[in-house]
Every structure is written in structure tokens, then in C-alpha cells.
ZAZA-949710 format. One record per residue (C-alpha): residue in three letters; x, y, z. Coordinates in nm, 2 decimals. Layout:
R|resn|c1|c2|c3
R|Ala|X|Y|Z
...
END
This chain:
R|resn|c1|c2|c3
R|Unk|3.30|5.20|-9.79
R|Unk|3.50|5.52|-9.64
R|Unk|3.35|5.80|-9.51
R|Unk|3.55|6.13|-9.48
R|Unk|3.48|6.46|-9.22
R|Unk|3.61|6.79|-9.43
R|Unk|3.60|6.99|-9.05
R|Unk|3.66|6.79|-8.74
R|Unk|3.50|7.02|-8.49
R|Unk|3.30|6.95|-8.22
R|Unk|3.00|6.75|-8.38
R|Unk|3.20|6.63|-8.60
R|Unk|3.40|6.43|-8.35
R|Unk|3.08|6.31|-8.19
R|Unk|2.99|6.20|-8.47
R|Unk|3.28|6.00|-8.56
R|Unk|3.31|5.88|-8.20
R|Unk|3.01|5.72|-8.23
R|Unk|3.08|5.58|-8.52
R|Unk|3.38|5.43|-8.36
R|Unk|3.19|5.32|-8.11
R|Unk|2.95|5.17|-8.30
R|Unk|3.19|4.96|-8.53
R|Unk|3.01|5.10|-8.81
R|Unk|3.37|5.19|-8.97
R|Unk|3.68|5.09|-8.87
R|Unk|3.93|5.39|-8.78
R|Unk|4.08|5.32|-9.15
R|Unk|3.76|5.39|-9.32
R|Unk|3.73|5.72|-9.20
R|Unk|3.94|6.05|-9.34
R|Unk|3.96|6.38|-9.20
R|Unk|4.13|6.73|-9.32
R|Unk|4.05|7.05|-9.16
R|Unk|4.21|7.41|-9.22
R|Unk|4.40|7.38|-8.89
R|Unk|4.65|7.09|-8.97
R|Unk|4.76|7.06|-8.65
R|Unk|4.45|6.97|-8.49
R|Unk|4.36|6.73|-8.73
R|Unk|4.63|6.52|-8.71
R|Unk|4.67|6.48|-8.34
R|Unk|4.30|6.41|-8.34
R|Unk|4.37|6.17|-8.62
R|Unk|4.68|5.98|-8.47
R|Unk|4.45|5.95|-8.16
R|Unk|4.17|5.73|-8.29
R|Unk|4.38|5.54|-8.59
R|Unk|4.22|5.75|-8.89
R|Unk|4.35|5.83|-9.21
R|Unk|4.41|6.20|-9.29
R|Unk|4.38|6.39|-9.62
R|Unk|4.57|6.70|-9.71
R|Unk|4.29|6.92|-9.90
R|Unk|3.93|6.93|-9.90
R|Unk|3.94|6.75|-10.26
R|Unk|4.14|6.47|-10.14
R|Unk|3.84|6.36|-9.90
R|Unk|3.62|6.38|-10.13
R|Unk|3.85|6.21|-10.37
R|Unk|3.91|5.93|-10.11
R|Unk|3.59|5.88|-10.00
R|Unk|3.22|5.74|-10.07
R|Unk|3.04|5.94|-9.83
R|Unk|3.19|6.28|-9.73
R|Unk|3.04|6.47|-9.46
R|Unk|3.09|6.86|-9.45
R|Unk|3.14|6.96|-9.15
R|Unk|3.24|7.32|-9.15
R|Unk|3.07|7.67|-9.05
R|Unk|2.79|7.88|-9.30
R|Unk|3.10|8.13|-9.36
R|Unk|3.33|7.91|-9.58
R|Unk|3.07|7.62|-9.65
R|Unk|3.04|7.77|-10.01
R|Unk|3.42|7.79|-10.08
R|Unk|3.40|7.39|-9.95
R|Unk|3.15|7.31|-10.17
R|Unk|3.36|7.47|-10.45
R|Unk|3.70|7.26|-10.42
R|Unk|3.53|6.94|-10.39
R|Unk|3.27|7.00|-10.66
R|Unk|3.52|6.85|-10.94
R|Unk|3.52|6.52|-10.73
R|Unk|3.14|6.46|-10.71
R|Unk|3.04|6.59|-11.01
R|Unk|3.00|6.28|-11.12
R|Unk|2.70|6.20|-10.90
R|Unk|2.92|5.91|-10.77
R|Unk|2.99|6.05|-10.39
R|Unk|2.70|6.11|-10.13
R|Unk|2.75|6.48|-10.01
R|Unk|2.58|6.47|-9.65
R|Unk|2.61|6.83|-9.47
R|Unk|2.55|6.93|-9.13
R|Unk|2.60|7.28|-9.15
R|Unk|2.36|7.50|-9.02
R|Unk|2.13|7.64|-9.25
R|Unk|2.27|7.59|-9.56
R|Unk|1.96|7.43|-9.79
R|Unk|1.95|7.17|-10.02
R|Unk|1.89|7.38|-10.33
R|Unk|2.16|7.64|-10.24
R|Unk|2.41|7.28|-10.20
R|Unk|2.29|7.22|-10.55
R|Unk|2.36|7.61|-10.71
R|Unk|2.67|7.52|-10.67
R|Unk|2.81|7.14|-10.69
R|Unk|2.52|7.02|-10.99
R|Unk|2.21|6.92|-11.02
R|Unk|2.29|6.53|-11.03
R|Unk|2.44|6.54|-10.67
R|Unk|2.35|6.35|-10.44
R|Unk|2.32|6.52|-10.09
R|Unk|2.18|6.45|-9.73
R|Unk|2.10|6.76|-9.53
R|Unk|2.12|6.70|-9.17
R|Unk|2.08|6.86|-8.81
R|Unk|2.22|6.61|-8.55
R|Unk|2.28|6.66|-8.17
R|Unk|2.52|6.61|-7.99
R|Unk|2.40|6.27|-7.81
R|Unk|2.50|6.08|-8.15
R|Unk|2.84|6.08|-7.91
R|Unk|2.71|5.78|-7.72
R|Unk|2.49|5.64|-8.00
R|Unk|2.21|5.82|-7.89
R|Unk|2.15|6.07|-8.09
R|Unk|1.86|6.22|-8.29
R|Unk|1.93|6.37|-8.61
R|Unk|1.67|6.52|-8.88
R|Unk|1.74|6.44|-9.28
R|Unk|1.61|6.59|-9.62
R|Unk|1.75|6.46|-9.92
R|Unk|1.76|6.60|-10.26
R|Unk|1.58|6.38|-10.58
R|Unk|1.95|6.23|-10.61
R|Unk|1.99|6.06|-10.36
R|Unk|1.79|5.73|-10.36
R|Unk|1.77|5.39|-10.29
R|Unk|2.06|5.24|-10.16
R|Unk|2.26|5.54|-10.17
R|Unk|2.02|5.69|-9.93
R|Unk|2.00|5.40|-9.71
R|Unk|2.40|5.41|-9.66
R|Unk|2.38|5.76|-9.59
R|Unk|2.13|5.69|-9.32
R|Unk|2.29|5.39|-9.16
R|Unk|2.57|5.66|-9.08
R|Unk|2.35|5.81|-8.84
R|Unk|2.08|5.56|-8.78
R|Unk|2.36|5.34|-8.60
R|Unk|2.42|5.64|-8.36
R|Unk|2.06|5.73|-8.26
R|Unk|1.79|5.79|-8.48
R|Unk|1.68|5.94|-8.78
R|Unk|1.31|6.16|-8.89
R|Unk|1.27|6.25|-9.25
R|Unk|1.15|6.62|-9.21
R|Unk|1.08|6.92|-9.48
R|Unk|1.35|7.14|-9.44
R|Unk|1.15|7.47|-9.31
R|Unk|1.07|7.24|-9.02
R|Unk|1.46|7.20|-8.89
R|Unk|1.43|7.52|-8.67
R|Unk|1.21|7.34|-8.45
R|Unk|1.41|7.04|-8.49
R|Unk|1.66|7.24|-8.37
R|Unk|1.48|7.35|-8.07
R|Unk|1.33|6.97|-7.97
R|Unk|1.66|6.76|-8.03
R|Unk|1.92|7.05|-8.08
R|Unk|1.94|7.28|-7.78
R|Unk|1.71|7.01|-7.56
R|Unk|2.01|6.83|-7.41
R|Unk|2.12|7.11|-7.26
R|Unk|1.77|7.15|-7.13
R|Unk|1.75|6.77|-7.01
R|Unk|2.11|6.79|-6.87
R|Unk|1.98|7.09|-6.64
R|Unk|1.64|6.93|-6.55
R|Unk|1.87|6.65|-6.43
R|Unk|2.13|6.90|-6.25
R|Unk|1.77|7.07|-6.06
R|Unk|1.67|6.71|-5.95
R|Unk|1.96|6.65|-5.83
R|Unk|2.06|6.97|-5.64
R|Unk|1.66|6.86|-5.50
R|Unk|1.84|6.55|-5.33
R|Unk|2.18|6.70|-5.19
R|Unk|1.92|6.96|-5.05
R|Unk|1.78|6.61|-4.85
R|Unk|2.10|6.41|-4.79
R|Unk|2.24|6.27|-5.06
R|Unk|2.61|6.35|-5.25
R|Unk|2.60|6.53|-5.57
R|Unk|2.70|6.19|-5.75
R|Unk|2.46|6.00|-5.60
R|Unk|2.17|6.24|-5.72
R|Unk|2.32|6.33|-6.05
R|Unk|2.31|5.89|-6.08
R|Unk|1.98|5.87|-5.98
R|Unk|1.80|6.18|-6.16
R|Unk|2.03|6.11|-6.48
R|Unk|1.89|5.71|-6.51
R|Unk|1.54|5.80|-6.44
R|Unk|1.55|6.06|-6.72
R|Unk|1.72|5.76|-6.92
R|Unk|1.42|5.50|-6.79
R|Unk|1.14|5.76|-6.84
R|Unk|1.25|5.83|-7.23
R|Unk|1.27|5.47|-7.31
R|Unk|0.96|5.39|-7.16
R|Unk|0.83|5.70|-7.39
R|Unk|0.97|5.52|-7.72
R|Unk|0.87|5.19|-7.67
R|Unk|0.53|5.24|-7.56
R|Unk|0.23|5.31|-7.77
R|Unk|0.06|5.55|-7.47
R|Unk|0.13|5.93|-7.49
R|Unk|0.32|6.07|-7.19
R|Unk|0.04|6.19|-7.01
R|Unk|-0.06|5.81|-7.04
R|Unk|0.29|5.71|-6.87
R|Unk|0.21|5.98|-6.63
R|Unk|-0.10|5.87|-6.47
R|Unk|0.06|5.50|-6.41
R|Unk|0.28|5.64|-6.17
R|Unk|0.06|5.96|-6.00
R|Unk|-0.18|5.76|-5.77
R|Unk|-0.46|5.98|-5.64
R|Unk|-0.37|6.20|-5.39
R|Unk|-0.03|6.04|-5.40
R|Unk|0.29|6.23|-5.30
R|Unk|0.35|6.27|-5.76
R|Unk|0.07|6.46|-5.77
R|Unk|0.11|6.67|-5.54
R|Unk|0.47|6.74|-5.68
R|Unk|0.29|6.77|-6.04
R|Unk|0.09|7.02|-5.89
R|Unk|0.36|7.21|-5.73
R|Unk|0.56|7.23|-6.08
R|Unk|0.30|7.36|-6.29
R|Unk|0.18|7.62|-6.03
R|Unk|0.58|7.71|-6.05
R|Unk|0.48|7.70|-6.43
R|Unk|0.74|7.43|-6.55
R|Unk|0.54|7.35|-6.87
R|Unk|0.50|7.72|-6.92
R|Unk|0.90|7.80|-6.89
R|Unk|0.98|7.49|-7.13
R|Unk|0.76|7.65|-7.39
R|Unk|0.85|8.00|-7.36
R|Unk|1.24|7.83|-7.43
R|Unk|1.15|7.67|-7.74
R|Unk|0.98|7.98|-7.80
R|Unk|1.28|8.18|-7.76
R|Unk|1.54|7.88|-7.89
R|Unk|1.32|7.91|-8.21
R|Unk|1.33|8.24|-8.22
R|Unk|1.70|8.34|-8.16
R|Unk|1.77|8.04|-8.43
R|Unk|1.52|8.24|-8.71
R|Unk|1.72|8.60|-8.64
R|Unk|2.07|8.39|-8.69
R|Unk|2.06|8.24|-9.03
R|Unk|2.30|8.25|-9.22
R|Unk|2.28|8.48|-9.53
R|Unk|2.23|8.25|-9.87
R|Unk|2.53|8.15|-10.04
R|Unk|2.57|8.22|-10.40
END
């Protein structure tokens, strides 16, 4: 099976490094193109993949084809490889930004299979989380392959499609949210004593610990949280501290406002 990237931008290379990192194709497998031919084919010769010369050849080449490109030009994409999957034939999985299943359909058929999908950015190291809606078409194995692609860089939740703007907010923007939580408990420890890389090492793997122990358990994280505050303990007292500084109030109000910048920025449908 190959799997080709029309764009090779920034998630797009995430997601085709973990890929590579997960063995889930070999570097021969996978075919790229982008409108800036230059880039592509360093980025090609760098990791051993195979390169296409138009947006058709991908699709042409390829079993699953992922488009990778931005809402402005999605629809002209969609256009020049429409010929190569009208056959319902070639999974069409898209992670541009909100472009909807139906308005995919206007234009490459009604007997198309396509994935819609909103990863981040931690399918990089196989960590990832993306959400997935797919149209009526896709089925079956067809569906399962598509999903392997990014179940074997993270994981995967079936979601309506009006519900990706929150996705968006929980899984989307989050990391850089997580990432500055970390950089906070760590600037907490130089302020004590210890070098920046021995906080960042510290915060960064209990974040890593605390999520895992989150997945795999069947308690809620206020569950997890009372194993480790001990009454009138030095936890609690921290607890205490955050939310008087109003930490759970300032990570809603960021959704809030992640949600609603993301609403206001939609790109206009594509006909």
C-alpha cells in the first residue's frame, strides 16, 4: 500500500515522520508533490521518499492520499485529482482546516471515499491525537487502513464534524498550552536551584507520567488527584494556591477564547 502527501508543510511532515518512525510505511511507500518543487524534493531526498510531479500523479500513484494543503487552494486540489478517484478506488483523507465532508463530496463525487481529520502536532513522536468523520463511502477495511495511518501515531476519536472546533481547542492548540505549563514548572525550580534542563526534564516527564496514568486508569482525574494530596499535605496547599491564582478559571477562559477565534476564522465554503 502507498500513501501520498499532496502539501508537505508543517503537519504534514509530522505526520509522515511519524509514520517513519513508526515503520508503518517504508520511505518508498510514501509520495509527495507540493507547489514549491524545491522544497519538496530536498525534503524528499532527505527521508528516501518518492516524489510525484502534479497533484494527479499522487493520487494516481497512490492508495491513500492525504491533502495536505491550505482552505484557499484546497478546492482547486480537489479538482485535479478528482479524475483519479472517481472511481471510488483511492481513500481521500484531508486535514485541512474546515473544509467538510459534504463540501469534499460537491466536488470529487458522491462515491468517494474520504476521511476528514484534525490531528496535532504530537503525531510527530507517535503521540498524537487526531479526530476523524468519514463519509458513507468509506467502510470497512478501507476505513480501517485509513485509521491505522494515524492510529499507529497516537490515537484516534470518531467525532460529528460540528464538534472539531472543540477538538481543536482540547488536542489542537493544547500542546502549546501543556508545553507552557511545563516551561512555568520549570521556571518554578530554577527559581529554587535547579538548571533549566534539569526542570524542563523533570516537569516535562511528570506531565508524561500524570497523562498516562490518566489513560490507563478507570478513575477520573480528580480521582488521581486525591491519591497524591494527603490532608494538609504540602499538594494541597499548592492546589489551593493555584486555584485562588484561578488556574482552572484561565484554562477555561483559553478554550473559551481558542474556540472562539477558531469560529470567527473559518474558511468561506468552497464551491
Amino acid at each position: 500500500m502507498k500513501i501520498g502527501f499532496i502539501g508537505v508543510g508543517g503537519m504534514a511532515q509530522a505526520i509522515i515522520g511519524g509514520l517513519l518512525q513508526a515503520k508503518t510505511f517504508a520511505p518508498t511507500e510514501i509520495v509527495v508533490h507540493s507547489h514549491r518543487k524545491e522544497s519538496y524534493e530536498l525534503y524528499a531526498r532527505a527521508h528516501g521518499l518518492q516524489t510525484a510531479e502534479q497533484n494527479s500523479d499522487v493520487a494516481d500513484q497512490s492508495d491513500l492520499v492525504v491533502v495536505a494543503v491550505t482552505p484557499n487552494v484546497a478546492a482547486s486540489v480537489l479538482q485535479e485529482i478528482k479524475p483519479q478517484v472517481a472511481d471510488g478506488q483511492t481513500t481521500v483523507i484531508s486535514i485541512v482546516a474546515g473544509l467538510s465532508l459534504a463540501e469534499m463530496a460537491d466536488i470529487l463525487g458522491d462515491n468517494v471515499p474520504i476521511l476528514r481529520t484534525l490531528p496535532n502536532v504530537n503525531v510527530e513522536v507517535g503521540a498524537g491525537m487526531t479526530a476523524v468523520a468519514a463519509n458513507a463511502c468509506l467502510t470497512g477495511t478501507d476505513l480501517d487502513a485509513a485509521l491505522r495511518v494515524f492510529n499507529t501515531i497516537g490515537s484516534t476519536t470518531t467525532l460529528a464534524e460540528d464538534q472539531f472546533g472543540v477538538f481543536s481547542a482540547l488536542a489542537g492548540s493544547s500542546p502549546a498550552y501543556i508545553d507552557f505549563f511545563i516551561d512555568s514548572l520549570s521556571r518554578a525550580g530554577v527559581k529554587y536551584g535547579l538548571t533549566k534542563a534539569q526542570a524542563t526534564q523533570i516537569a516535562a516527564q511528570a506531565t508524561l507520567g500524570s497523562a498516562k496514568m490518566v489513560l490507563e486508569s478507570d478513575k477520573i482525574p480528580f480521582a488521581l488527584i486525591d491519591q497524591v494530596a494527603s490532608p494538609g499535605g504540602s499538594t494541597v496547599a499548592g492546589l489551593l494556591a493555584m486555584e485562588e491564582a484561578g488556574l482552572m478559571t484561565a484554562v477555561v477562559k483559553g478554550i473559551d477564547a481558542t474556540i472562539k477565534r477558531d469560529a470567527g476564522d473559518q474558511p468561506k465554503r468552497i464551491t
